[in-house]
C-alpha positions as CSV (number, residue, x, y, z in Angstrom):
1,X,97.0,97.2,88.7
2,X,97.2,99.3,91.9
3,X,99.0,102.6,90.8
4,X,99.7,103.1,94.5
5,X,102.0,100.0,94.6
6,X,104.6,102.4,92.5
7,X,104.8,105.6,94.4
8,X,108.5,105.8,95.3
9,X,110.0,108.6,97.7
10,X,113.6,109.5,96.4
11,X,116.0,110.6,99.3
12,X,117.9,113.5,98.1
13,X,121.6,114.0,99.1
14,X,124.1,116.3,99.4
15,X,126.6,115.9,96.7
16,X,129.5,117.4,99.0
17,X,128.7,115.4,102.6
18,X,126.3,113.2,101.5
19,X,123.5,114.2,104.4
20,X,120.0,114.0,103.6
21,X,118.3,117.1,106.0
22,X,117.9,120.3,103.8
23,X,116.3,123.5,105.0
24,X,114.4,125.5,102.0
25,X,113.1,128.7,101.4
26,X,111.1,130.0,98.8
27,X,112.9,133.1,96.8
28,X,111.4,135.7,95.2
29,X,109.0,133.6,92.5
30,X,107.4,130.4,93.6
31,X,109.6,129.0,90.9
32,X,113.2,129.5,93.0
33,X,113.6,127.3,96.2
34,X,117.4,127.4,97.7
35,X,118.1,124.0,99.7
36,X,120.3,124.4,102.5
37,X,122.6,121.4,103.8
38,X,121.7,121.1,107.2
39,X,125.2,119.5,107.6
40,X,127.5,121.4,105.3
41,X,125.5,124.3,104.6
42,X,125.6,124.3,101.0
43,X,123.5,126.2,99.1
44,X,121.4,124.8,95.9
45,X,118.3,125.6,93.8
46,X,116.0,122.8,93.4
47,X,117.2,122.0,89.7
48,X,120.9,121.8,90.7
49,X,119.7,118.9,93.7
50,X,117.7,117.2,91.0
51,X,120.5,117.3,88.5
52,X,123.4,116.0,91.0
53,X,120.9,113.1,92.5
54,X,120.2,112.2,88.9
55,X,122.1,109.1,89.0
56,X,120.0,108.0,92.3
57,X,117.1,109.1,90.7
58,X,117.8,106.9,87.2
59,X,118.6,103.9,89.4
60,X,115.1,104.2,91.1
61,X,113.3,104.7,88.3
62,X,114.5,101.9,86.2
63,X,114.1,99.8,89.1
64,X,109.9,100.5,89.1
65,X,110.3,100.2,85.1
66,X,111.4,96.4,86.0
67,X,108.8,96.2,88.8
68,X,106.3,97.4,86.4
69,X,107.0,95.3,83.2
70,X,107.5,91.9,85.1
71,X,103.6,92.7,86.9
72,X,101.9,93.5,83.2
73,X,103.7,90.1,81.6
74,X,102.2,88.2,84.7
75,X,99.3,90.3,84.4
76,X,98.8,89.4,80.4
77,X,100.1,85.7,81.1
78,X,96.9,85.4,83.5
79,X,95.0,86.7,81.3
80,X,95.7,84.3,78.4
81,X,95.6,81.5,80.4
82,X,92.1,82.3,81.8
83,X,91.5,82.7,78.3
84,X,92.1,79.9,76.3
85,X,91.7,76.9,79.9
86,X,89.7,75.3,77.8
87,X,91.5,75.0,74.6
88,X,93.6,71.4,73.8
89,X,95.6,73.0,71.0
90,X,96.6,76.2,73.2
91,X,99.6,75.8,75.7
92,X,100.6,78.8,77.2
93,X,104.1,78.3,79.8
């Protein structure tokens, strides 16, 4: 499996306007980043833009949960069938 083939990019959006362009700054430790709405100018710290895109963020990732499960079943399906080709009493569907 090609790990690449699951790299997703996540758009973040404001909760208030709904516009994806955000200015940052780092604060005083590395640790605090304030996001900027470009459109609204609302201020938020990385963890509060993570927590109110959560539910976009849940719906990506159980969409690459599908993607992944349904490539390892085809993936071990394969697999078997390579397996046992030359077996009469072995049907695999």
């Amino acid at each position: 499996m090609n790990p690449e083939k699951y790299n997703r990019s996540v758009k973040m959006l404001c909760p208030t306007c709904g516009c994806s362009d955000f200015s940052y700054y780092d604060g005083v430790d590395e640790t605090i980043q304030i996001m900027t709405c470009s459109s609204c100018e609302r201020e938020f710290n990385k963890d509060e833009l993570i927590r109110e895109n959560s539910e976009n963020i849940d719906e990506h990732l159980s969409e690459m949960k599908e993607e992944v499960t349904k490539d390892i079943a085809d993936k071990l399906r394969k697999s078997l069938i390579k397996a046992f080709s030359g077996s009469k009493n072995i049907r695999i569907k």
